[in-house]
Rosetta silent file (secondary structure, phi, psi, omega in degrees, C-alpha in Angstrom):
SEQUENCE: XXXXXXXXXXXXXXXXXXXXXXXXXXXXXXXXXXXXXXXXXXXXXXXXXXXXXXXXXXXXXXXXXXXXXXXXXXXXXXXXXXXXXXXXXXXXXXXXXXXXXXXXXXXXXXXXXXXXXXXXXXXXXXXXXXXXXXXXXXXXXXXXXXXXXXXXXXXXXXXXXXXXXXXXXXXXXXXXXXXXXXXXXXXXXXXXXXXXXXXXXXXXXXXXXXXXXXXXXXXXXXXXXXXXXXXXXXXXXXXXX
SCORE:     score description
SCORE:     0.000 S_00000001
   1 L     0.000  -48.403  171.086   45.707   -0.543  -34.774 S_00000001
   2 H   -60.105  -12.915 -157.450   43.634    2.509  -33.768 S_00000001
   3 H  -106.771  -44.245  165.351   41.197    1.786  -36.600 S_00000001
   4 H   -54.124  -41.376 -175.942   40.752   -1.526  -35.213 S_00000001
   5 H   -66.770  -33.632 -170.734   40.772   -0.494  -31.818 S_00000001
   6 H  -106.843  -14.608  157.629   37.738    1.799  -32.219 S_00000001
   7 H   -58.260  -54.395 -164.529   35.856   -0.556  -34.363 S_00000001
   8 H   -47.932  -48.059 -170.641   36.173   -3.332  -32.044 S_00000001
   9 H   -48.093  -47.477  175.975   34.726   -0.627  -29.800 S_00000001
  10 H   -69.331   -8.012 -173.883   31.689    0.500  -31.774 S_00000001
  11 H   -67.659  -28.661 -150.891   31.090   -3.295  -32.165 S_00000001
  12 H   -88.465  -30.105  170.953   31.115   -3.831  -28.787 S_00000001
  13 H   -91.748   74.916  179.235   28.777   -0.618  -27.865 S_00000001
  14 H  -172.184  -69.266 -179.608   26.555   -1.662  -30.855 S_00000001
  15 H   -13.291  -82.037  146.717   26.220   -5.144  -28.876 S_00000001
  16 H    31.340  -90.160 -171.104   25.431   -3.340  -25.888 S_00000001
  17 H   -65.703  -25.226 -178.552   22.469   -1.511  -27.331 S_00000001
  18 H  -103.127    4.510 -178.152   21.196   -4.540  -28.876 S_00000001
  19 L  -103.088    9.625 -168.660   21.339   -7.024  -26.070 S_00000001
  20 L  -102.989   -5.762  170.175   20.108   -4.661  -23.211 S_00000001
  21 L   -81.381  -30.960  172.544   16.091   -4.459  -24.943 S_00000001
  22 H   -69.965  -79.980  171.298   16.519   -8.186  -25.155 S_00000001
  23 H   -55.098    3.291  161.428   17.563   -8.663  -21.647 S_00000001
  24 H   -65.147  -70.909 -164.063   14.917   -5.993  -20.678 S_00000001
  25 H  -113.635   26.817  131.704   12.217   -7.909  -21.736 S_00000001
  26 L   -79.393  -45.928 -172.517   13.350  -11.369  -20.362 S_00000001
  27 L   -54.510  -67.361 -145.761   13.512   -9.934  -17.283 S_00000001
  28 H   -78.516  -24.341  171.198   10.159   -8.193  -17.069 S_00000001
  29 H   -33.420  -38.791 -168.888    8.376  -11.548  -19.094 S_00000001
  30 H   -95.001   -2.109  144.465    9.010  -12.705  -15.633 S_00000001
  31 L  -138.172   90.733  173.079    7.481   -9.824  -13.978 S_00000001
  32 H   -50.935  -39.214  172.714    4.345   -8.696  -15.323 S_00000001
  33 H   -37.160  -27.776 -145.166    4.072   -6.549  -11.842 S_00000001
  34 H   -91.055  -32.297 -156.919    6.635   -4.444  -12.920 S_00000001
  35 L  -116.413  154.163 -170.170    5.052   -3.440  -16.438 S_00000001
  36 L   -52.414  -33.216 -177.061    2.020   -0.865  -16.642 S_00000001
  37 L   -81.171  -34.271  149.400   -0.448   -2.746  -18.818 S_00000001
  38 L   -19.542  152.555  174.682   -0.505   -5.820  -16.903 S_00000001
  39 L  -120.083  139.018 -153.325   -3.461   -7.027  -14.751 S_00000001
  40 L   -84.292 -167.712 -174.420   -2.711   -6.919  -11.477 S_00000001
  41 L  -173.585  113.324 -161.905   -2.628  -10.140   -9.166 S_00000001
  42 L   -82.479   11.503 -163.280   -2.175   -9.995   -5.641 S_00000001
  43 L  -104.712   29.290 -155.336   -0.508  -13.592   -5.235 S_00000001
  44 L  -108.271  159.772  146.545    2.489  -11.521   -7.284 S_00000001
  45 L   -82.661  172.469 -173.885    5.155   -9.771   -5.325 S_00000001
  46 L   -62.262   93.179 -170.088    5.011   -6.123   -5.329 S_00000001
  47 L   -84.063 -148.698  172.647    6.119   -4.267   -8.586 S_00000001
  48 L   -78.193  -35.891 -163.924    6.456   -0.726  -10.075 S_00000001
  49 L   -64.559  -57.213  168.403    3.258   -0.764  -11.210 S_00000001
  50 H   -11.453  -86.306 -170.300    1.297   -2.253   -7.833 S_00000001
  51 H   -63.800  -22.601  175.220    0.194    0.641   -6.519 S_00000001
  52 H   -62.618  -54.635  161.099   -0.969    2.383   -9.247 S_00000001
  53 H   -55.219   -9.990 -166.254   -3.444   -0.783  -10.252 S_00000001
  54 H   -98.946  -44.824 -131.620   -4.455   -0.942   -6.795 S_00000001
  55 H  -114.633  -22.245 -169.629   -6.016    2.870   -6.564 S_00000001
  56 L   -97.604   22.365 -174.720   -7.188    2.102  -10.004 S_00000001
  57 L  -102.669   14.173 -171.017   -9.795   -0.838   -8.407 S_00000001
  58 L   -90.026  -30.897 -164.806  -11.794    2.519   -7.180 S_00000001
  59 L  -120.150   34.634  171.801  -13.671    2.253  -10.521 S_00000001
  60 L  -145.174   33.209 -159.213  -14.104   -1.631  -10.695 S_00000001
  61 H   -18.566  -54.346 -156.437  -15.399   -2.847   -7.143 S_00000001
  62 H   -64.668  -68.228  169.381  -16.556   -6.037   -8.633 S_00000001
  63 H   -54.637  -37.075 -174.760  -12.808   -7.248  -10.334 S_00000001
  64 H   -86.318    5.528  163.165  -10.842   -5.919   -6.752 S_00000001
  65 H  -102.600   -3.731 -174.176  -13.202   -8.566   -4.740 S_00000001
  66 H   -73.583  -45.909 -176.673  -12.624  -11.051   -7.241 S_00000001
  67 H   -65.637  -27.331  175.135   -8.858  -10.742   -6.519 S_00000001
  68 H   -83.163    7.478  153.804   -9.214  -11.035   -3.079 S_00000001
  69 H   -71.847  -55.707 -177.871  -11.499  -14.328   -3.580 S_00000001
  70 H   -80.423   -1.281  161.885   -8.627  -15.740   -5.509 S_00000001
  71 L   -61.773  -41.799 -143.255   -6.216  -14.435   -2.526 S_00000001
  72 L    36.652   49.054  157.944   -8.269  -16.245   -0.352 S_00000001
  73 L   -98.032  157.175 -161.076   -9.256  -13.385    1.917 S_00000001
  74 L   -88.937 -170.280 -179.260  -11.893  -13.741    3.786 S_00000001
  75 L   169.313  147.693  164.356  -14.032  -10.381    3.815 S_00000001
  76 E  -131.632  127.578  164.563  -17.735   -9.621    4.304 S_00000001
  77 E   -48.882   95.305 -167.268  -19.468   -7.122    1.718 S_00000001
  78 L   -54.602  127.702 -173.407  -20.798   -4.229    3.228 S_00000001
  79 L   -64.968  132.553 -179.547  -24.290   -2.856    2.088 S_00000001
  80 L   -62.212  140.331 -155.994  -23.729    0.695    0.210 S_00000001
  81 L  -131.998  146.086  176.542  -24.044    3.585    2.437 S_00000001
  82 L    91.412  169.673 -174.028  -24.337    7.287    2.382 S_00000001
  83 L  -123.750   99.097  168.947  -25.189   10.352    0.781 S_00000001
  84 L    88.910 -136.401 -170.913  -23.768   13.323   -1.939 S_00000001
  85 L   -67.285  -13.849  177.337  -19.986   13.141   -1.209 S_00000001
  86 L   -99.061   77.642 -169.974  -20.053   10.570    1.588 S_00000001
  87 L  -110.941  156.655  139.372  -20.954    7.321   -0.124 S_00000001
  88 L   -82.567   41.268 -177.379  -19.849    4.321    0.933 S_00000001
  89 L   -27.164  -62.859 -164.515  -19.817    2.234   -2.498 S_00000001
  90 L  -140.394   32.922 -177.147  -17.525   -1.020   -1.750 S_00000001
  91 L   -86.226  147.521  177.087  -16.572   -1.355    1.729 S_00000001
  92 E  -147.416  151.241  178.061  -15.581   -4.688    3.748 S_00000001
  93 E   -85.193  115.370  133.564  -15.231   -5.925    6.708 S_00000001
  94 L   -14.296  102.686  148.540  -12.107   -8.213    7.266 S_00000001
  95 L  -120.896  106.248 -139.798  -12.105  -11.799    8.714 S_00000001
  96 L   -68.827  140.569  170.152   -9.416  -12.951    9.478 S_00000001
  97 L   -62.191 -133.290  159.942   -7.789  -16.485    9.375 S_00000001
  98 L  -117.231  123.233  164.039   -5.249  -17.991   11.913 S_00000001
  99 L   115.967  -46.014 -178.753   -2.246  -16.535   11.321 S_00000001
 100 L   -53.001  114.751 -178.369   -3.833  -13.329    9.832 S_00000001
 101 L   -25.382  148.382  150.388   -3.107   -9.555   11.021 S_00000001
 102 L  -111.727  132.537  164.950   -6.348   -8.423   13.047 S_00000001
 103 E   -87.752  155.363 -164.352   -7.555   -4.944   12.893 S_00000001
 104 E  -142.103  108.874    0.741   -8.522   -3.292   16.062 S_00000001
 105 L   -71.218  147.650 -167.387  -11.525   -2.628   16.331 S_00000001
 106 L   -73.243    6.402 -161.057  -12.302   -5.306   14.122 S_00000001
 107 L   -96.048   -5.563  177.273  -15.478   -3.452   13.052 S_00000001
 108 L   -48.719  140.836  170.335  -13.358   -1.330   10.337 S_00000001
 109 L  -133.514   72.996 -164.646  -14.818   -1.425    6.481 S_00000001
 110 L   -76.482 -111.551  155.120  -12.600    0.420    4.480 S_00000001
 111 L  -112.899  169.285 -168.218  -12.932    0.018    0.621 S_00000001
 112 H   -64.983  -49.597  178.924  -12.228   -2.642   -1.022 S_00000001
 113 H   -47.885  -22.282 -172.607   -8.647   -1.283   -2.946 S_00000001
 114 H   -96.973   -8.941  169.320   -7.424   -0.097    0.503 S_00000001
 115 H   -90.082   -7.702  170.266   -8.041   -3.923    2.180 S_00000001
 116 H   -76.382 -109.337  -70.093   -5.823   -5.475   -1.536 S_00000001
 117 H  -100.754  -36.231  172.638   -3.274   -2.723   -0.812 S_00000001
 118 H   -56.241  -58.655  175.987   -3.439   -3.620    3.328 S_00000001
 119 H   -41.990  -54.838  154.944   -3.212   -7.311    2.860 S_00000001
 120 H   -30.292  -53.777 -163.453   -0.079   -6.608    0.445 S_00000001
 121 H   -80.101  -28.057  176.087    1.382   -4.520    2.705 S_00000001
 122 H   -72.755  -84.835 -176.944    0.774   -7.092    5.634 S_00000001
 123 H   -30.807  -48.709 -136.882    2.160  -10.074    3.464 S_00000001
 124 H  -119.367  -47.057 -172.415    5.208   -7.867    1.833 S_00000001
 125 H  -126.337  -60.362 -167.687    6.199   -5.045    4.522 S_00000001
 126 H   -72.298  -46.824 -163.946    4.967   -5.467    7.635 S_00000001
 127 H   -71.160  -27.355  172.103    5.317   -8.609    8.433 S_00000001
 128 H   -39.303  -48.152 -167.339    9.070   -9.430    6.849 S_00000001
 129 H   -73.276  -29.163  172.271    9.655   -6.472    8.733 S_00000001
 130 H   -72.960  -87.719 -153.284    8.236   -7.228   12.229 S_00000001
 131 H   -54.661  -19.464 -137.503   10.398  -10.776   11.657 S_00000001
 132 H  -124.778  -35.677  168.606   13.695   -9.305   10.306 S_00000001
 133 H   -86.747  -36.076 -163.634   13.476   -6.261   13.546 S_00000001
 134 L  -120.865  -23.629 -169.080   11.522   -8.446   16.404 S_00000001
 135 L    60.792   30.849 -179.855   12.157  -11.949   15.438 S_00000001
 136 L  -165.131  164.365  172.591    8.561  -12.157   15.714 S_00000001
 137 L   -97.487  161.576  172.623    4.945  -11.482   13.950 S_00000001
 138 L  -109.615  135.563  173.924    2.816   -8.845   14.481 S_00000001
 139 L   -76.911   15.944  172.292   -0.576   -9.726   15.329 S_00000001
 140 E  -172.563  149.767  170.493   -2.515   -7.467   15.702 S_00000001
 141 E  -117.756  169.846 -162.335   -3.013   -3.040   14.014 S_00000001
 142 E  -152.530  123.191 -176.267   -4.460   -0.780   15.875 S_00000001
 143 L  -122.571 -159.302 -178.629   -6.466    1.941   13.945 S_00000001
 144 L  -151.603   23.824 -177.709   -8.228    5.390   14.329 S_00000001
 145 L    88.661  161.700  179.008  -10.557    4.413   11.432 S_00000001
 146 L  -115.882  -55.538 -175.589  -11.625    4.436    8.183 S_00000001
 147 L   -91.368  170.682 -127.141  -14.591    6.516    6.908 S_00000001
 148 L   149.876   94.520 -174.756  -15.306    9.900    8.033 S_00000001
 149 L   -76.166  120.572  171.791  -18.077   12.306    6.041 S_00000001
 150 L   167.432  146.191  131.518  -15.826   15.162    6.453 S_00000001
 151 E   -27.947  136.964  160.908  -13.085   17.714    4.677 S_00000001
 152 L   -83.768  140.390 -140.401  -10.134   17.638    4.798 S_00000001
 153 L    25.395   44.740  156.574   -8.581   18.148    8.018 S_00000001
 154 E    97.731  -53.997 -105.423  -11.912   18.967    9.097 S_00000001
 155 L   -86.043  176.067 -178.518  -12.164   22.285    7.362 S_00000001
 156 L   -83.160  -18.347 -159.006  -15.770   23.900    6.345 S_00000001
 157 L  -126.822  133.831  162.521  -14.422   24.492    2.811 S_00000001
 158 L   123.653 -170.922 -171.504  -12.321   22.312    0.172 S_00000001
 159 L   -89.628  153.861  158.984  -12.448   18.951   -0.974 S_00000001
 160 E   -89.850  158.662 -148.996  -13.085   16.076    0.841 S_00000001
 161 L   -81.310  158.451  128.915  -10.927   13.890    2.439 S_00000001
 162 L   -25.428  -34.553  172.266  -10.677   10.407    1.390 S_00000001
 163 L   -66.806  -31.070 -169.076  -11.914    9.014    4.788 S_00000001
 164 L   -82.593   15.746  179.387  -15.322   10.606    3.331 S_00000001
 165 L  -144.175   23.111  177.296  -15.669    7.573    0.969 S_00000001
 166 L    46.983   48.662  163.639  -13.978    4.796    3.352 S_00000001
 167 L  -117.118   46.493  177.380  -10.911    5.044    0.844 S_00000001
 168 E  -165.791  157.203 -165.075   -8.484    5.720    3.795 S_00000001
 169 E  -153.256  115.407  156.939   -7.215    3.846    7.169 S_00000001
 170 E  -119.004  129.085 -135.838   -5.862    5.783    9.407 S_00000001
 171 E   -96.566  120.252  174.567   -2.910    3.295   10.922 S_00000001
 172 L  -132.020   32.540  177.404   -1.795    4.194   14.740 S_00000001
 173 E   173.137  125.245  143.676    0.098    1.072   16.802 S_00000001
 174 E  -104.906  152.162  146.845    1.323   -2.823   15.744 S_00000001
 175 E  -124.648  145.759 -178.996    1.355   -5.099   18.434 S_00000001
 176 L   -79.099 -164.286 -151.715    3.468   -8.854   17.869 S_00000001
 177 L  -103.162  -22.018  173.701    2.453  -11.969   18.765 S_00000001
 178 L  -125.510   41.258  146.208    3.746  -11.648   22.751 S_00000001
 179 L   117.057  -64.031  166.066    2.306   -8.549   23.177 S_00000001
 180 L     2.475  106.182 -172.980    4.668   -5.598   22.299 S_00000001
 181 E   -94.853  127.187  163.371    3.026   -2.385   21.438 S_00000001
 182 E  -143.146  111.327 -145.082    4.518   -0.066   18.893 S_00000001
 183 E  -103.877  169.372  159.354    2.750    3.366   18.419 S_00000001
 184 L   -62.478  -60.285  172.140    3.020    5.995   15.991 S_00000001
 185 L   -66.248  -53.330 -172.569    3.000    8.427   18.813 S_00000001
 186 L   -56.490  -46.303 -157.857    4.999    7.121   21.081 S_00000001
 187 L  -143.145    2.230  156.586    8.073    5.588   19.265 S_00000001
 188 L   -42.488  -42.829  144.598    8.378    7.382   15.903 S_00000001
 189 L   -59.809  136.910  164.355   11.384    9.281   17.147 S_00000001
 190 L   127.409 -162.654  172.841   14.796    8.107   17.870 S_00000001
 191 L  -139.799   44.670 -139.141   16.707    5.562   16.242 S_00000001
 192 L  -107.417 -166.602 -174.793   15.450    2.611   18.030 S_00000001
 193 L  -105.005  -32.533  167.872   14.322   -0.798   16.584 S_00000001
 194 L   -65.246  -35.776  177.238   10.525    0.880   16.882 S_00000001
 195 H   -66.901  -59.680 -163.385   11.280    3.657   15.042 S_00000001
 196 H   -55.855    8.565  150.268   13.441    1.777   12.365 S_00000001
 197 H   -51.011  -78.912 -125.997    9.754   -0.597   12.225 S_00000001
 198 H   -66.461  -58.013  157.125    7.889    1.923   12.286 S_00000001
 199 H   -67.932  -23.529  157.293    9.661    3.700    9.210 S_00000001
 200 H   -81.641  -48.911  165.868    9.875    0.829    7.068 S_00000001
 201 H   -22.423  -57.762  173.044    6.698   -0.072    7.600 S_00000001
 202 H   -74.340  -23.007  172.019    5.889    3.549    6.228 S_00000001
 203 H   -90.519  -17.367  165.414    7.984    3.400    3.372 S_00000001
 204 H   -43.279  -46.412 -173.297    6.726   -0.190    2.294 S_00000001
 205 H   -57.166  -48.903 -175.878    3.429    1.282    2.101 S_00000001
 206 H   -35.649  -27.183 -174.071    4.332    3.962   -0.262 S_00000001
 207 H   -61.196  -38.739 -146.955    4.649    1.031   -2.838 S_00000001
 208 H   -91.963  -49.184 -175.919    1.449    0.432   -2.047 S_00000001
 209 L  -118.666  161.916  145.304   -1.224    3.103   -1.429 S_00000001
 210 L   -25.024  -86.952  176.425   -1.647    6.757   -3.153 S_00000001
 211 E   -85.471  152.874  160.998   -0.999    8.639   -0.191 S_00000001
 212 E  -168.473  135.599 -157.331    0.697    7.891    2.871 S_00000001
 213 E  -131.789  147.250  175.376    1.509   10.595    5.014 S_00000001
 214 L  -168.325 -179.929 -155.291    2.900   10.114    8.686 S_00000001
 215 H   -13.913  -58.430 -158.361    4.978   12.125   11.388 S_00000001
 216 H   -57.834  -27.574  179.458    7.336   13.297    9.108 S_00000001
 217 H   -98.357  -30.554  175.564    4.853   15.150    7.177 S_00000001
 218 L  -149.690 -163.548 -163.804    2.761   17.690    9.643 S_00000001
 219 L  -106.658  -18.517 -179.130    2.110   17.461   13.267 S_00000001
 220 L   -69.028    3.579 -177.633   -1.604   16.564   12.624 S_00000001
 221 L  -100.768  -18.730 -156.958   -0.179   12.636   11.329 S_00000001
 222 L   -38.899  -57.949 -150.229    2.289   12.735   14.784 S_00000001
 223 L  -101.398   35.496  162.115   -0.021    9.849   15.976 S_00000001
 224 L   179.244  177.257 -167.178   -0.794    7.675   13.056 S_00000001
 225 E  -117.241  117.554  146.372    0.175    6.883    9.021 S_00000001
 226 E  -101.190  137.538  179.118   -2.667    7.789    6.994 S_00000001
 227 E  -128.126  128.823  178.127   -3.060    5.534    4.149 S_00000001
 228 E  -138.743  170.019 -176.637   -5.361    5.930    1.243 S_00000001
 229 L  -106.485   84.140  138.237   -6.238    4.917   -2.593 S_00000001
 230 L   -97.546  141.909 -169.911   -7.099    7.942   -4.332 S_00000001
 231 L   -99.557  110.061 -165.229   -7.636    7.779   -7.911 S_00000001
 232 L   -65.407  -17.677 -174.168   -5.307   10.536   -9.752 S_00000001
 233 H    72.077 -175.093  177.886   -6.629    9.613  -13.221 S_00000001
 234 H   -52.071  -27.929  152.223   -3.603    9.804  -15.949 S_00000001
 235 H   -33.753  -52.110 -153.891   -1.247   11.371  -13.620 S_00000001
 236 L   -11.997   86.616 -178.696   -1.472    9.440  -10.980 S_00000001
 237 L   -97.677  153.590  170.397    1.189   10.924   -8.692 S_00000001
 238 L  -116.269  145.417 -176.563    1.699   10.033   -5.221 S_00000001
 239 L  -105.996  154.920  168.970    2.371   11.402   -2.102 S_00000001
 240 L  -161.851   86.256  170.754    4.811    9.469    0.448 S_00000001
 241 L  -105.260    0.000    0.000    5.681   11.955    3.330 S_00000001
């Protein structure tokens, strides 16, 4: 009986092993998001993969407006801008639909990978999240900008920031649809229904963008989430602070 007993076993762990590569790759047939090699597609939900394809639209301007053409955001192409480290390559302006988030001021251009990774994040995170906390949408972001010829955090020395190539948004209030203001500064603390937005909101993003850095990481984010694509090359690690 033991000699039976531990066959039956190894049969059964032999099974196992061969039906979990098989049930592996039903599953992911049905989400391409999820696997690395895939081409991305923003009318997908959000996989493992997402952000990493999104920061990697830094070296293909031309393919990350196509996907937003077949999104059917609206967007106007900005003329290339700048000088040495401060170029402005592939930035757009946002126009919005009915229905659509607005940014505020509406004159924001970031680059193109950070409006795919915003639209995601509007479609995916904020708004579920705004409906599932407020019972309402939010209409409208409130921002502190996107490009910025400058170091980071200003300094005279070091690399430059992201902001110096309009590949960063820095994000600092939602307001909903009857008016409700929820700040960065203001309502990040606690345990309130703004903060608990306010923090999913930031970890949604993470999915989403390279970086995303907010209170939690220094005191120079207390008043806003900066979110950016930079492209890490074969690493590509992320910060989410």
């Amino acid at each position: 009986m033991r000699r039976i007993h531990i066959l039956t076993h190894r049969l059964l762990l032999a099974s196992i092993l061969v039906a979990l590569p098989l049930l592996a790759y039903a599953y992911l047939r049905h989400r391409p998001q999820d696997l690395p090699w895939t081409k991305i597609d923003l009318a997908q939900p959000v996989g493992l993969f997402t952000g990493r394809k999104l920061a990697a639209l830094t070296k293909d301007p031309s393919q990350c407006r196509a996907l937003l053409d077949r999104a059917g955001v609206a967007y106007h192409a900005m003329p290339p801008s700048g000088s040495g480290q401060c170029v402005r390559a592939d930035s757009l302006n946002l126009h919005p639909k009915e229905g659509d988030i607005r940014l505020a001021p509406a004159s924001v251009a970031p680059s193109c990978p950070v409006i795919a990774a915003l639209k995601l994040w509007e479609w995916h995170v904020v708004q579920p999240a705004a409906w599932r906390i407020y019972g309402k949408p939010i209409r409208t972001i409130r921002h502190l900008g996107s490009f910025n010829c400058r170091r980071i955090y200003g300094r005279g020395q070091g690399r430059f920031s992201e902001h110096a190539t309009a590949d960063a948004i820095d994000i600092a209030a939602f307001v909903t649809a009857d008016g409700r203001s929820i700040s960065v500064l203001k309502d990040w603390k606690g345990e309130d229904q703004d903060s608990r937005f306010l923090r999913a909101v930031r970890d949604g993003a993470c999915g989403l963008f390279s970086t995303v850095l907010s209170p939690d990481y220094n005191a120079a984010h207390r008043d806003h989430l900066h979110l950016d694509q930079a492209e890490r090359g074969a690493t590509g690690w992320r910060a989410c602070r």
